[in-house]
C-alpha positions as CSV (number, residue, x, y, z in Angstrom):
1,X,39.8,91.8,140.9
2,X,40.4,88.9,143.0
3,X,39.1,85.6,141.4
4,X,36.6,83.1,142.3
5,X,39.5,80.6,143.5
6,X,41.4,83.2,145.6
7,X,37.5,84.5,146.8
8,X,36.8,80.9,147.9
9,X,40.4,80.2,149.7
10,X,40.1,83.5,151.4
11,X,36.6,81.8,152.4
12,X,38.5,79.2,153.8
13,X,40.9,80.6,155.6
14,X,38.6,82.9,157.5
15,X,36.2,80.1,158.3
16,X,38.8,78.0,159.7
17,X,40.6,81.0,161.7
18,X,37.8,82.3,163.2
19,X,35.7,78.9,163.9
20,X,39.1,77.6,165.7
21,X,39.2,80.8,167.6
22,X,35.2,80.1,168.8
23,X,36.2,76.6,169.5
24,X,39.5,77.2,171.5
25,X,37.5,79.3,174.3
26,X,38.0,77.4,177.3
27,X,34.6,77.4,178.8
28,X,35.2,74.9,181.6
29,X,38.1,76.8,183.1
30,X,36.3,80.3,183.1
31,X,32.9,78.7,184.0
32,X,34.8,77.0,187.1
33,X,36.7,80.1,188.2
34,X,34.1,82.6,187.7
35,X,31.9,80.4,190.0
36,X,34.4,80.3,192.4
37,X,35.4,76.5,192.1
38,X,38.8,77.3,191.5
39,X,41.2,75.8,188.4
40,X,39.4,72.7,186.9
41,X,43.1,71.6,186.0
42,X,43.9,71.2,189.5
43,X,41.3,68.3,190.2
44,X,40.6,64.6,188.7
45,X,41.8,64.1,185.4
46,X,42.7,68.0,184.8
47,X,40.5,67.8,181.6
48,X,38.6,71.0,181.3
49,X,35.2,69.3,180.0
50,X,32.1,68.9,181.5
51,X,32.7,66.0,183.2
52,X,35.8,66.7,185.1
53,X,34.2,70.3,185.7
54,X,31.1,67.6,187.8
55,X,34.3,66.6,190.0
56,X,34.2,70.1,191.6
57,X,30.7,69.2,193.3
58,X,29.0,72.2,191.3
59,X,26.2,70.6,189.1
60,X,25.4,73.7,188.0
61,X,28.8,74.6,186.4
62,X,28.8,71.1,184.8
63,X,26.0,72.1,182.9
64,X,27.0,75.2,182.0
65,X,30.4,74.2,180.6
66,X,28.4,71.0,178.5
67,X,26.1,73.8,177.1
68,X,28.7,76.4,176.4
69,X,31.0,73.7,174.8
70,X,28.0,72.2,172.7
71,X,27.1,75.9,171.3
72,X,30.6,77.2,170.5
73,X,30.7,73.8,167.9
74,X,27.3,74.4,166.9
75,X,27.4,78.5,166.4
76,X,30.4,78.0,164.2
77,X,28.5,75.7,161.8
78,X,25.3,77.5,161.8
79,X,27.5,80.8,161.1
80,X,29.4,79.1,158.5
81,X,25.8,77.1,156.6
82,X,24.4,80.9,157.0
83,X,27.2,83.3,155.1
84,X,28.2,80.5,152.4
85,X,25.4,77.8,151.9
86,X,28.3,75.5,151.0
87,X,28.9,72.1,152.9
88,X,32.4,72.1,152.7
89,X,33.1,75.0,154.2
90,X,30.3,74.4,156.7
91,X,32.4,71.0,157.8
92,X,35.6,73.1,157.7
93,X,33.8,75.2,160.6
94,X,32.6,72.5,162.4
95,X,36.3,70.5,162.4
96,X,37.6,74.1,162.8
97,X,36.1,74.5,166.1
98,X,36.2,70.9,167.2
99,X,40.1,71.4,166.9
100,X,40.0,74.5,168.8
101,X,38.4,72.8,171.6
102,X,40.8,70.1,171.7
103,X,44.1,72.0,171.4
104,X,43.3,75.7,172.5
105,X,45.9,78.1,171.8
106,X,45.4,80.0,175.0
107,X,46.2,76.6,177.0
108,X,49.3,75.6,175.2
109,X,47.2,73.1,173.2
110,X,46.0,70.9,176.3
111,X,42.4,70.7,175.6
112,X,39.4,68.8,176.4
113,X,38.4,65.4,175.1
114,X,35.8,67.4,172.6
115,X,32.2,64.7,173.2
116,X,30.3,68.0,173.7
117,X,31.5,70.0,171.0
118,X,31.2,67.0,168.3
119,X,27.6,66.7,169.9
120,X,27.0,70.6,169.1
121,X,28.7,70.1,165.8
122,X,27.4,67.1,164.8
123,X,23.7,68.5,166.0
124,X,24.1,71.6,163.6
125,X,25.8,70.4,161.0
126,X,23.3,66.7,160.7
127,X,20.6,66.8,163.4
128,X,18.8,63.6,162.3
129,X,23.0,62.1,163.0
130,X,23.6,64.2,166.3
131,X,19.9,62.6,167.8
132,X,21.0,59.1,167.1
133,X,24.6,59.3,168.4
134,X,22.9,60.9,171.5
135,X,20.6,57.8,172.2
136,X,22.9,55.8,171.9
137,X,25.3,57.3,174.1
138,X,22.5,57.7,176.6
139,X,21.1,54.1,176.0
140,X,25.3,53.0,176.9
141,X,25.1,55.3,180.0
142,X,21.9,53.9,181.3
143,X,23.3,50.4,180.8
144,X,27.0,50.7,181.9
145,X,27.4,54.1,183.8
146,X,30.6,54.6,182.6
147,X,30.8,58.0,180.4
148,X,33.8,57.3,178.8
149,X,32.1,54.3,177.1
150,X,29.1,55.9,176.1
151,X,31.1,58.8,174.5
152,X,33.0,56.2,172.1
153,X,30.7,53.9,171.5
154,X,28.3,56.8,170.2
155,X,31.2,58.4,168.6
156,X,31.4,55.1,166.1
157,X,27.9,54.9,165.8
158,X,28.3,58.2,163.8
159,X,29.9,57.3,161.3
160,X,27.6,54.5,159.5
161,X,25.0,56.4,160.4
162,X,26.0,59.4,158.9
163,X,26.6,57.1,156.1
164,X,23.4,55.1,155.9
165,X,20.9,58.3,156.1
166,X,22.9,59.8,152.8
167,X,24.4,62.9,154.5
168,X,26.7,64.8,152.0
169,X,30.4,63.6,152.0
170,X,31.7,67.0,153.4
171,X,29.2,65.6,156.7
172,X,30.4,61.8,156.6
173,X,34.1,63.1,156.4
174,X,33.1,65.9,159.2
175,X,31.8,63.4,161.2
176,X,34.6,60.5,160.7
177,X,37.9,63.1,161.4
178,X,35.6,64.2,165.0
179,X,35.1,60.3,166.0
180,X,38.2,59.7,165.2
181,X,40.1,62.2,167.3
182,X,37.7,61.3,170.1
183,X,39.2,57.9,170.4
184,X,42.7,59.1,170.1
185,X,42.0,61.7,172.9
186,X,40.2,59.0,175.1
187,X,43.4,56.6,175.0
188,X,43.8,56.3,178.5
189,X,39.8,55.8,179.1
190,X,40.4,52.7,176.5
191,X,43.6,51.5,178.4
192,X,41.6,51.3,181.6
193,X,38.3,50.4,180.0
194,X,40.4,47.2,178.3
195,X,41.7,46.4,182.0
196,X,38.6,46.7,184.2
197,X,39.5,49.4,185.8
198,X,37.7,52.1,184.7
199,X,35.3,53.8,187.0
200,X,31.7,54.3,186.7
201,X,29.5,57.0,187.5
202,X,28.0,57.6,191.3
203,X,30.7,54.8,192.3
204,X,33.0,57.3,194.0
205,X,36.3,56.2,192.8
């Protein structure tokens, strides 16, 4: 019989294949081409988030992909708490899926910039953590109008704040690796945010 070591790698190995399966599942490419908007790759920044998916004109698709990006992070954490009751392997989900959003297989690794699947990870995984990253992120928006801003500022917030409401360490590390990659992956947003020249929302550009 296999032992509780090779039970609990096996564990591991599953979560993180199948979580980065759920999270690689480009939902802004099949939302835009289903609703006849064509490849999402083709226009703006050729990101296949929620906010390039807004370039097309279709609100309604926008939404969709936010929503669909959000659950896929948040179903693989809530799966994961559900069969094993165990934090680590719950944050192995949640940065399972969160790297299958940013480099999906099926797209030769070119992601998205992952904001709304570490909101739907961060939500299921520490709600109290996901609500307070959201207002700020929101209170940014409503003050700047630039999302790129709002998406790392509330990205940092995280972190301490993960920290300072005593969330277990596999949730503070969860939460660190995910704001961490989204600064790496927003890189060019920093360049032109650094340089005045990055645009904000409604302004056209």
């Amino acid at each position: 019989m296999a032992d509780l070591g090779d039970l609990t790698s096996l564990a591991s190995i599953l979560t993180a294949a199948l979580s980065y399966l759920l999270g690689s599942i480009p939902f802004g490419l099949l939302v835009t081409r289903l609703g006849g908007a064509g490849d999402v790759r083709s226009i703006g920044s050729g990101n296949i988030g929620a906010t390039n998916v807004l370039r097309t004109g279709r609100k309604e698709l926008a939404l969709a992909t936010l929503v669909l990006d959000a659950g896929k992070g948040a179903v693989a954490v809530l799966v994961a708490r559900q069969l094993f009751d165990n934090e680590a392997l719950t944050a192995l989900a949640g940065a399972s899926a969160f790297l299958g959003h940013l480099f999906p297989v099926w797209l030769r690794f070119k992601g998205g910039k992952g904001v709304a699947t570490f909101y739907g990870v961060l939500l299921a995984a520490a709600w109290p953590v996901g609500l307070v990253s959201a207002a700020a992120w929101i209170l940014v928006f409503a003050l700047t109008r630039i999302s790129s801003l709002s998406a790392l500022l509330a990205a940092s917030v995280a972190v301490p704040v993960a920290w300072l409401m005593g969330q277990p360490m596999p949730v503070i590390g969860l939460t660190a690796f995910m704001a961490a990659l989204v600064l790496v992956r927003h890189h060019e947003n920093i360049g032109r945010l650094l340089r005045g020249q990055e645009p904000r929302f409604g302004s056209g550009r």
